[in-house]
C-alpha positions as a printed Julia matrix, in Angstrom:
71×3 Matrix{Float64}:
 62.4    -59.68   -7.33
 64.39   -58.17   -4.39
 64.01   -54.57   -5.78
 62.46   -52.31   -4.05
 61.35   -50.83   -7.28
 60.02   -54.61   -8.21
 62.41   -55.12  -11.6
 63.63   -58.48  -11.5
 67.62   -59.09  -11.47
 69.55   -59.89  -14.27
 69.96   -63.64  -12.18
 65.86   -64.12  -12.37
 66.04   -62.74  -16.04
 68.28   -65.24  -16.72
 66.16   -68.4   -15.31
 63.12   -66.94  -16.7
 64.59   -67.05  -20.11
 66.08   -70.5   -19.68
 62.53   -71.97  -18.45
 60.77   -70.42  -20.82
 63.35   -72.3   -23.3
 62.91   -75.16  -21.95
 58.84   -74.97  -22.24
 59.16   -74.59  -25.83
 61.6    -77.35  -25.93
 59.59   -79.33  -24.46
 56.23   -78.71  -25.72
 58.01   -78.81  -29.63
 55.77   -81.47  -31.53
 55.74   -82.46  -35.47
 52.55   -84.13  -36.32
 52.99   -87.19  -38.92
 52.74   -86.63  -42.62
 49.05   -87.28  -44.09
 50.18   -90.6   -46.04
 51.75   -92.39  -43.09
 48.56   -91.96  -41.2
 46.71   -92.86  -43.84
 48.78   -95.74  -44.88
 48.12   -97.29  -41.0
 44.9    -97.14  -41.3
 45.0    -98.98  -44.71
 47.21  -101.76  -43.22
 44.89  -101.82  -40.21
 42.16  -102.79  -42.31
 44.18  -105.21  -44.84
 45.26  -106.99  -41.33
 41.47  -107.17  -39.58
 40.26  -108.74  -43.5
 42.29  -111.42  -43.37
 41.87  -112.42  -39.51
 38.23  -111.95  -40.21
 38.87  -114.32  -43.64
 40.64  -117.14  -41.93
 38.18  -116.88  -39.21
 35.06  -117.29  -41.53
 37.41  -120.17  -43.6
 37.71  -122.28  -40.39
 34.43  -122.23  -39.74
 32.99  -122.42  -42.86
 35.51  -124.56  -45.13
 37.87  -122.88  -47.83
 35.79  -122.59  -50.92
 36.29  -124.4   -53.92
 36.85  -121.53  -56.12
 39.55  -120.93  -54.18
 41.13  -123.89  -54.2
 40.94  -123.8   -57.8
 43.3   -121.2   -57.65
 45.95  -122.92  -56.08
 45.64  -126.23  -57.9
């Protein structure tokens, strides 16, 4: 702002509008739809139940009803 008269140049007009492009270029975000979210969290949880399963089976034994199953 070189004016005497303090109105910025068509120059600084020009990088002002650029920056301020560039700000809401940059700051531009899209949250994640409600079921992908939600779908994590449900595989999440599916994932800790069966760590915490084959934990508990190791120490306790597989049980017979189980085994059952299979046979």
């Amino acid at each position: 702002m070189q004016d005497s008269n303090d109105k910025p140049t068509t120059e600084e007009l020009a990088r002002m509008q650029q920056y301020q492009q560039e700000q809401e270029a940059k700051n531009h975000y899209t949250p994640r739809p409600k079921w992908q979210i939600i779908g994590a969290w449900v595989l999440i949880a599916i994932m800790v139940a069966g760590i915490v399963n084959v934990c508990y089976w190791q120490i306790n034994g597989i049980p017979d009803w189980l085994l059952a199953l299979g046979a």
